[in-house]
C-alpha positions, -999 to 999 in steps of 0.1 A, spaced: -532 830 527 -538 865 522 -516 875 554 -488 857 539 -491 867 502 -490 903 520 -461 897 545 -441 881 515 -454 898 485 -477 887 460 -450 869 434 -436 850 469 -462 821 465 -454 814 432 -420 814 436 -422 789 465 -441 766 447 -415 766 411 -388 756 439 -413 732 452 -417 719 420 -376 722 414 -368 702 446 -396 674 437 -379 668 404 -345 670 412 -354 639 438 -369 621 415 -344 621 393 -319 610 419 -346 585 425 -347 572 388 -305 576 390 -302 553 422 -331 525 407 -308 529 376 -279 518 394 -293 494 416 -307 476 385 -274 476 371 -258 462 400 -288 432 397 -276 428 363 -242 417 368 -248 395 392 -278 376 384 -261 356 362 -231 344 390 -237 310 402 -252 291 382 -229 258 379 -236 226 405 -203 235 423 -215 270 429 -246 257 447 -227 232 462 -203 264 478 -234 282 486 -251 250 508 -217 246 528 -216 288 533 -253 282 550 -249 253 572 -225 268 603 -250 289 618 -275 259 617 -253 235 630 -242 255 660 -275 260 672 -285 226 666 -255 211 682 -264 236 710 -297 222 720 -284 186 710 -255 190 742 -289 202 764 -304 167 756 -276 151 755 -269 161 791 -303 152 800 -298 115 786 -266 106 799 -255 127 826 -220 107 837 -210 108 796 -216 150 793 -193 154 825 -167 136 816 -171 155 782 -172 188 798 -140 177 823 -122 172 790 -130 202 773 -120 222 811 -85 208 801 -77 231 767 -59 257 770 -72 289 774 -54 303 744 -69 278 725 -104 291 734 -94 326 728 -87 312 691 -117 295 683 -137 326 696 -117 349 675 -124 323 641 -164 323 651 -165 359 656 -146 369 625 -165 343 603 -202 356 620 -188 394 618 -178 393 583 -209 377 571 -230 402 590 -212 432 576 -213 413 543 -250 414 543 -257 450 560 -237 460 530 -255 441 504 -288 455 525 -277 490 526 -272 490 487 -300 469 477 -321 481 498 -327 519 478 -349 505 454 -378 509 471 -376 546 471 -379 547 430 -410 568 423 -431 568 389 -421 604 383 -413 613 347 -383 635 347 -383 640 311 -413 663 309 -415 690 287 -431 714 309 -404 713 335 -388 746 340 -350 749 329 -341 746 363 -356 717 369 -337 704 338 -301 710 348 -309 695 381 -321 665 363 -291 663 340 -265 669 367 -248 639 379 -257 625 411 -223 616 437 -247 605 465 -258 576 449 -220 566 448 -208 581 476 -231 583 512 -213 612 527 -216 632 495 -228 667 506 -247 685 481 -249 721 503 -210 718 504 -202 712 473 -224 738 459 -211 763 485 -174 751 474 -187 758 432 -197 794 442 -170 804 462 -148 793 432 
C-alpha cells in the first residue's frame, strides 16, 4: 500500500474508495429501481385470470405440447401392436401433398416459436428480481454525489440497450 499511496499520492486512496462507494450506491439504487418495476409489473397482473373460463383458456393453451409427444410414442406402440394397420396409415399420409405438409409445419413452428419467445420475454423481465440487494439508498451519510446518482432516473431498466457512458458523453459535449 505504501508504493501505491506514493505512485498516486496520498489523497488517491481516498478518492478511489468515495467513487467506490459512489458506484455501489448508484447500483443499488438501479437495483431498488428495477425490483420497483418488476413489482409493479406483478401487480397488474396478479389479479388477470381469475374467472372459470380464464382457467379453462389456460388448460387448452397447455395441452398441445403434451399431446404431441404423447401421440408420438402412442404411433411407436401402435406400430408395434398392429403392424399391417400403421402401414396402411402411413401409405395414407405418403399421399398429401407436400404443400400441405409445408403448412402444418409452418402452424407448429409459429405456434411453438411464439410461445417460446413469449416466455424468454416474460423470463428476461421477470427474471431481474433476483438481483434486488438490501442496500438503503436513502442514507444520510451518502455523499451528494451519491445522491444525484440515486435520484436520477434510470432508462436501462426500460430500455436494454440504454448506454449510460454515451449518453453522459452526449450531456457534456452539449
Amino acid at each position: 500500500m505504501g508504493v501505491i499511496g506514493s505512485i498516486l499520492g496520498s489523497g488517491a486512496i481516498g478518492r478511489v474508495g468515495t467513487a467506490v462507494e459512489v458506484v455501489a450506491g448508484a447500483r443499488a439504487a438501479r437495483e431498488a429501481t428495477v425490483a420497483a418495476a418488476i413489482g409493479q409489473l406483478g401487480n397488474e397482473f396478479a389479479r388477470a385470470g381469475t374467472s372459470r373460463f380464464d382457467g379453462f383458456v389456460n388448460g387448452l393453451n397447455r395441452l398441445p405440447r403434451p399431446l404431441l409427444a404423447l401421440s408420438t410414442i402412442g404411433l411407436f406402440a401402435y406400430a408395434m401392436a398392429e403392424p399391417t394397420g400403421f402401414g396402411t396409415r402411413m401409405q395414407s399420409l405418403a399421399l398429401v401433398p407436400e404443400p400441405l405438409w409445408w403448412l402444418l409445419g409452418a402452424i407448429v413452428s409459429f405456434y411453438f416459436g411464439a410461445r417460446e419467445l413469449h416466455h424468454q420475454r416474460t423470463r428476461s423481465v421477470l427474471g431481474m428480481g433476483g438481483i434486488v440487494t438490501a442496500a438503503d439508498p436513502a442514507r444520510d451519510d451518502a455523499p451528494a454525489a451519491v445522491a444525484t446518482l440515486l435520484s436520477a432516473p434510470v432508462p436501462a431498466a426500460i430500455d436494454p440497450d440504454h448506454n449510460a457512458a454515451l449518453e453522459e458523453w452526449r450531456r457534456l459535449r452539449g
